[in-house]
N, C-alpha and C positions, 0 to 999 in steps of 0.2 A: 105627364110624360110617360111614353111606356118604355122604361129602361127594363135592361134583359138581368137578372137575378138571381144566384141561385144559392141556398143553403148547404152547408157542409161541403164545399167543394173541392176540389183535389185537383191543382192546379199541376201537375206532374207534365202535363206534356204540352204547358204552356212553355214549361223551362228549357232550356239548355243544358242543364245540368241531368234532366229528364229526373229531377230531386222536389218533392212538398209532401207534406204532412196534407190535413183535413183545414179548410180556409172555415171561419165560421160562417162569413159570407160574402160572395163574391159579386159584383155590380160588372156591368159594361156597356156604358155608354156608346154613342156610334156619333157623338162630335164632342163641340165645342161647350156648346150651351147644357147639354145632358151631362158631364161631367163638371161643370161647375154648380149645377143645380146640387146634383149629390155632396160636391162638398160643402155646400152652405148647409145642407140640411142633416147630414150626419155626424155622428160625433168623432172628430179626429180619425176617420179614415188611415189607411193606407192606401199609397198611389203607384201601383206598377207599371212599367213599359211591357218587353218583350220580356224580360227577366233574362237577357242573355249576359249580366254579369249577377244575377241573386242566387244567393240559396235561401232555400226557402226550408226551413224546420219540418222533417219527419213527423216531429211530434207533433204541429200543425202550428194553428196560427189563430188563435183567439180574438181576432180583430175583424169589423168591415174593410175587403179589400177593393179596392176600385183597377179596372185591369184595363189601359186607354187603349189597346191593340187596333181598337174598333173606330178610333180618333184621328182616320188616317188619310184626310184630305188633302190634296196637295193644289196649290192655286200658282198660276204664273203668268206676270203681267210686265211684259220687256224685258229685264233684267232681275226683274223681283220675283224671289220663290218664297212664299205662303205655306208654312208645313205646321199643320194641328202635330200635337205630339206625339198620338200613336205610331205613327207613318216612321217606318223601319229607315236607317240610313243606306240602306240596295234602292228601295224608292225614290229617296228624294235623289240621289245622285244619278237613276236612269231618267229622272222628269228632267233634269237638269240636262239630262246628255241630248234627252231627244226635242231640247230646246235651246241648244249650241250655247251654255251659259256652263261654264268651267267654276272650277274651283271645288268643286265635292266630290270628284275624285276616286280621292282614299276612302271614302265612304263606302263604294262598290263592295264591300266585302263585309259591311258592316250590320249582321242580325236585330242590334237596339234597337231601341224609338228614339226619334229627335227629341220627346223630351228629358230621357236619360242621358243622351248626349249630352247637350247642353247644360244638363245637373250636373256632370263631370267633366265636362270639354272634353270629350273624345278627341284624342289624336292617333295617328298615325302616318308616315311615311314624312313627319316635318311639317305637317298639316295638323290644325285642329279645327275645331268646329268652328272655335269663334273667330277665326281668320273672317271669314264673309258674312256674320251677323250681327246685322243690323240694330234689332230689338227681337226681343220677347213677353210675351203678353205671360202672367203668372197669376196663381191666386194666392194670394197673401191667408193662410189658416188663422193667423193671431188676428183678424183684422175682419174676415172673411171677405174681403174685396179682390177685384183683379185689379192689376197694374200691368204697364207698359215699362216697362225698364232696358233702357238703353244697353249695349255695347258695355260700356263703361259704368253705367250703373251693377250691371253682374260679376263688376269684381274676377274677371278670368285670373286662373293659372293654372302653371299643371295640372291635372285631374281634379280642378276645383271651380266654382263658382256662388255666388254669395246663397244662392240657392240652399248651400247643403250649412249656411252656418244660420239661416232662418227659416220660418215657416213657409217656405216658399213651394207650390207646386207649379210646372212649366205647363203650359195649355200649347204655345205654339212659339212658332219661332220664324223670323221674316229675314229672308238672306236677301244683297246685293250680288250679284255673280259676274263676272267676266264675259262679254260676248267672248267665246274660243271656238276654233275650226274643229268638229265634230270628232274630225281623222286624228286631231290631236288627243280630244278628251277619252278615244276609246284607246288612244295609247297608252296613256296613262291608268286609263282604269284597266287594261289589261295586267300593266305590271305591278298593277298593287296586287290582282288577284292573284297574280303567279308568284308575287313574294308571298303573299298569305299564303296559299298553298305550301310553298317551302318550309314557311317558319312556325306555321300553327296548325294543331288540329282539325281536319275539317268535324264539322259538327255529326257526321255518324260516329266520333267517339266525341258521349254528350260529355261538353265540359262549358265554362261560362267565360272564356278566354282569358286575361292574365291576373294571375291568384293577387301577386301584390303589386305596387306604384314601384317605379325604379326610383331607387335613391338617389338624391346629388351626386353629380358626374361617376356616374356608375350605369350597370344596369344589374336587376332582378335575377333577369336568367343568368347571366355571368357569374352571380352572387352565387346563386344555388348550383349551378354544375361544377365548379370547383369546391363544393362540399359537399359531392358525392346525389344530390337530389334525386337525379332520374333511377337509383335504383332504389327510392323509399314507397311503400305500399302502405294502405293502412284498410282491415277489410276488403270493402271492394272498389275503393278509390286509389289510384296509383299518380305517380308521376309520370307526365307524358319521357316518351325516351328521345325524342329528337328537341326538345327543347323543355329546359329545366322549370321552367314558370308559368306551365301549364299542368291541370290534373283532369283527369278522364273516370269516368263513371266505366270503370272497366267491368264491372260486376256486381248489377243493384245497390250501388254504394248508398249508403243513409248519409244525412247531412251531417252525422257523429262523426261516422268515417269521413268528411270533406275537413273536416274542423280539426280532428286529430293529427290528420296527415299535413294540412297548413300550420298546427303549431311544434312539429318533426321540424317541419323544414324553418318556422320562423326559429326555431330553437338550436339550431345548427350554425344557421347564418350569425346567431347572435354569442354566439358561444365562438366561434370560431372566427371570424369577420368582427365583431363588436360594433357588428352595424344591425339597427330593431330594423328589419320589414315593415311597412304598412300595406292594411290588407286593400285590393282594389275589387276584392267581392265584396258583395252588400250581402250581411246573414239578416233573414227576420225568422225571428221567431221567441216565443215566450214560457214555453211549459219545460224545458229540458235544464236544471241547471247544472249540469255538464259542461251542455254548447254556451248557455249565460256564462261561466267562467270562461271557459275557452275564446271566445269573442274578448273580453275584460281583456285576456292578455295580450290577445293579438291586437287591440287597439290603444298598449300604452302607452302614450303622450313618452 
């Protein structure tokens, strides 16, 4: 297979955060079959989508990274929509549109890959991903096989899937959709976009959308604007000012400064609230133990 490879790579303006260190080496596939070739054959990989919730370590990343961006088929046959994992959720929900088959919606606004989605059930507007899927095909690292696992095999809940408590990576994911009247779905995906506009960053201020998971019958940003968040800075990473539970790369901020200012704010909420935050970034990285403690606290059980 000729997969595309490259050594010491600096995956910076793969991010959203427009944040990496030096990758030791970078792989990218362009399906299905190339990207499970590589995880059979390498050792314990890393697997990224679009990296629009990672941060990704300054100080780099000592690992083979596999980057599926390039994984981005999308197949549709009546009702059924076919998405390899790279394929962003703005794609699958315009294949979907311009195939009068409802239900992806909220998607319209969404930079991910479906198989990030689906590692965390992306939701949004009362929607989540696993509302209309079906199954999903994964490869099992402990095992090194693919499987098919059902709906209810993945284990959904909020921002979770059994994915993230096993070696599981997502290859693709197979939706049932709703035949819907077109004029409908673009109303819909109109006003998720115009709510998103409202309540979130758009991505010329790089950020990786919402720092932590809302806690039981609460929400995040409420948590943190009532403890003062949007005027906390840390270097060149700030809090967004129209909404508390977002942070902006305002001025070449290092992944140090993302990590410091997320444990400001988890450190606030918990002192003042006596509720811990859990983070909904994903940190990778391995050479800084700074951000290794940092990370320690911000994920304690």
């Amino acid at each position: 297979m000729n997969i595309e490879v490259y050594n010491d790579f600096n995956a910076k303006n793969l991010t959203t955060f427009k944040i990496s260190g030096i990758i030791k080496r970078a792989y990218f596939p362009k399906n299905k079959d190339e990207l499970v070739h590589l995880l059979k054959i390498l050792d314990n990989p890393l697997v990224l989508g679009n990296c629009s919730n990672v941060l990704i370590s300054s100080y780099g990343v000592n690992r083979d990274v596999i980057f599926t961006k390039k994984c981005n088929n999308i197949d549709v046959l009546d009702d059924i929509l076919s998405v390899e994992c790279g394929a962003n959720g703005i794609m699958a929900s315009k294949v979907a549109s311009e195939n009068g088959l409802g239900g992806l919606e909220f998607m319209i606004g969404f930079p991910g890959s479906i198989g990030g989605e689906i590692y965390m059930n992306a939701s949004a507007q009362n929607q989540c991903i696993s509302d209309y899927l079906v199954c999903a095909d994964i490869f099992d690292k402990s095992t090194k096989m693919v499987k098919t696992l059902s709906k209810e095999d993945l284990n959904f809940s909020y921002r979770h899937s059994i994915c993230q408590d096993k070696e599981y990576v997502v290859l693709s994911g197979t939706f049932m959709l709703p035949l819907t009247d077109k004029k409908i779905i673009k109303e819909k995906m109109d006003m998720n976009l115009k709510f998103r506009h409202e309540h979130q960053p758009s991505l010329k201020y790089p950020n990786c959308g919402s720092v932590f998971k809302n806690p039981e019958n609460t929400s995040a940003g409420k948590l943190l604007d009532e403890i003062g968040a949007k005027t906390l800075t840390y270097g060149g990473a700030k809090v967004w000012e129209h909404h508390a539970n977002f942070i902006i790369n305002q001025n070449n901020a290092s992944s140090s400064d993302i990590l410091n200012l997320m444990l400001l704010m988890y450190n606030k909420v918990n002192k003042e609230k006596h509720i811990t935050l859990k983070p909904e970034v994903i940190y990778i990285g391995s050479n800084s133990k700074e951000e290794e403690n940092i990370w320690k606290i911000l994920n304690t059980k």
